[in-house]
N, C-alpha and C positions, 0 to 999 in steps of 0.2 A: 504493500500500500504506500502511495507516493505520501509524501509529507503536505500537501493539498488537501487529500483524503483522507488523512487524518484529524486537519483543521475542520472540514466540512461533520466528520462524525463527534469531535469535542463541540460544533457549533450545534447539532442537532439533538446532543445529551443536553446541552445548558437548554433549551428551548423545550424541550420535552421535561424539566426539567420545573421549570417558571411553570407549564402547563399543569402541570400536578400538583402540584404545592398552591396553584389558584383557590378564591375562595369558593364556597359553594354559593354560588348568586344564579342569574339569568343565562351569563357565558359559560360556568362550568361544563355543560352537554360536550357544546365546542369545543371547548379545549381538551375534556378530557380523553375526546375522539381522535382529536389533533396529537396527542401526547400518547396516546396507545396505537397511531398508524405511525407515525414519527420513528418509536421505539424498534417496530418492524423492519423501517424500509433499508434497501443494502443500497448501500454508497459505494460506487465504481472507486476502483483500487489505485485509477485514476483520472484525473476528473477529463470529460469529452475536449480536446481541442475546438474554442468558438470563434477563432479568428481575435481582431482587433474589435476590443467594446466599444461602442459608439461614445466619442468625448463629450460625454452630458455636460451642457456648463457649470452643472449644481455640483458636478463632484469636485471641486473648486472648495469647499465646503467641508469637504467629510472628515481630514483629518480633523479638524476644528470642532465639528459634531464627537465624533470618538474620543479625543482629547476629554470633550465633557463628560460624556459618557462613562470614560473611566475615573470619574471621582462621585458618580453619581449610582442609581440604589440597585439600579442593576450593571453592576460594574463587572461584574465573571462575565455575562452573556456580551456586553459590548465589548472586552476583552478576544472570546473567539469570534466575534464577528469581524474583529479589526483584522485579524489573520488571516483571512481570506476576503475581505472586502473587495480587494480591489480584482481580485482574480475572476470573479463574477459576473455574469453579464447583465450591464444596466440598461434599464428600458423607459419607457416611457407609453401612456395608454394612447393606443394609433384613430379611438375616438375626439384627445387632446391633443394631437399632432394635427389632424385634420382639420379642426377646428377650436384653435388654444381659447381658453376661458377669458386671457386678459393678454394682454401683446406681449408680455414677459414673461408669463407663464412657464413656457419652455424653456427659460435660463434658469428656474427657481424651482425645480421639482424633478423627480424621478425615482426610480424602484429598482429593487434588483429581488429576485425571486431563487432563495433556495431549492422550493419544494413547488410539485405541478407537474402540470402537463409537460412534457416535454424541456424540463428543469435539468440542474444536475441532478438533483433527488427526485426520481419519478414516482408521482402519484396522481391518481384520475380523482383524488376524493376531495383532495387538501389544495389550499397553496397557501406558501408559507414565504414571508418576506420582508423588505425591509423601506421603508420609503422617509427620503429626504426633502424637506423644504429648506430652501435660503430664510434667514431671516425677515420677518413682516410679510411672506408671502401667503394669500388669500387661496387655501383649497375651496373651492366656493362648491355653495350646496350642491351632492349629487347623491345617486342609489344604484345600483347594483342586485340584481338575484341572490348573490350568496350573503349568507350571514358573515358576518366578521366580526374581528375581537381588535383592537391595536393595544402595545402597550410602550408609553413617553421609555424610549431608551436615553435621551438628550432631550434639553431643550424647554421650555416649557412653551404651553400652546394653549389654543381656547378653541374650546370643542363645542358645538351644539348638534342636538338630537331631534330630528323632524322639528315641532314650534318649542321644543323647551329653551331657557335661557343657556345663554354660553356660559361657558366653565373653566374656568382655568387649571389646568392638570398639569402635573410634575411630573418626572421622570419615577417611574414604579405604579404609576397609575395604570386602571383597564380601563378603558372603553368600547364597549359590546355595541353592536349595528345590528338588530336583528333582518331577516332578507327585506329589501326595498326599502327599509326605512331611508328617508331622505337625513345629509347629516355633510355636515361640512367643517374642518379645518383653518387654524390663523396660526402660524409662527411664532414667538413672540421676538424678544432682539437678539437673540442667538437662531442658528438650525438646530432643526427641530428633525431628529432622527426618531422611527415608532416600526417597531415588530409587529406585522400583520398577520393573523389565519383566516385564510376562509375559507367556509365549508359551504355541502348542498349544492346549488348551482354555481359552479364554480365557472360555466367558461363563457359570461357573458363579460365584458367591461364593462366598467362605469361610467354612465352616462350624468354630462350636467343638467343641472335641476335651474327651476326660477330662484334666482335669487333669496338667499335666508333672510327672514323676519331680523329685526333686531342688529346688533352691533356687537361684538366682542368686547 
């Protein structure tokens, strides 16, 4: 097993890991589906050659999100994320490439996906990931089929749920999206790095929504 592959299997113990140790609330089903398929899945001995990742501007950013990350409450998990971050291929939703939310959009956001369809770690059930914003940039309201879970790695941000008020969450916070719920994302003055799962219908994107009520 290449030394790759072995940061991918220390990164999917730490993450199966948060998954179980979660509280028993709304999200645990999710997670704890996500942390007994997780436990399962075999991770290539070495990881698929993907060519050259596309130079997202936002990864401009990351060591800077990580930095934080390792002083903050989940500091082990952003620790093996760091070790294979960059080797990972980053993407971007090609419904927000086609049509960006705000003209900057695309220099202040992006994902890279452990776990999925056609991931390093294949599964048809899960996807499993990690998504960055630049500082003060606006995920503005959208929904998706599958349910999701995120949890603040870095950063703090303000989160709203379909019409509830926004929220401001810390690094070790959950925030659960049950499927379609409308729900959107703000940055605050750092990047704002957050562990995703989603489960159930997994292979739609997300699509943006009208505008959120209210103000962060």
């Amino acid at each position: 097993m290449s030394d790759e592959a072995r940061g991918i299997t220390a990164l999917l113990a730490a993450i199966a890991g948060l998954y179980t140790a979660a509280p028993r609330d709304a999200a645990k089903p999710l997670l704890a589906a996500a942390a007994a398929e997780i436990e399962c899945l075999p991770v290539p001995a070495a990881l698929p050659p993907h060519g050259v990742p596309p130079a997202l501007p936002v990864l401009r950013l990351l060591d800077e999100a990580l930095a934080q990350a390792a002083r903050g409450a989940l500091a082990p998990l952003a620790a093996s994320f760091a070790a294979v971050a960059r080797r990972l291929p980053w993407s971007q939703n090609p419904n927000y490439v086609a049509a960006p939310p705000s003209p900057d959009f695309l220099d202040r956001y992006g994902y890279c996906e452990v776990v999925g369809p056609g991931r390093v770690v294949e599964s048809a059930r899960f996807r499993v990931g990690f998504l960055l914003l630049a500082p003060g940039t606006v995920y503005p309201r959208h929904h998706h089929p599958a349910e999701e879970v995120y949890h603040v790695v870095s950063g703090a941000g303000a989160w709203q749920r379909d019409d509830e008020a926004w929220r401001t969450e810390q690094p070790g916070a959950a925030i659960h999206h049950p499927s379609l719920m409308p729900h959107a994302t703000r940055a605050a003055d750092a990047p704002l790095l957050a562990l995703y799962v989603w489960g159930g219908s997994i292979e739609t994107h997300a699509r943006i929504d009208q505008p959120a009520s209210g103000k962060p």
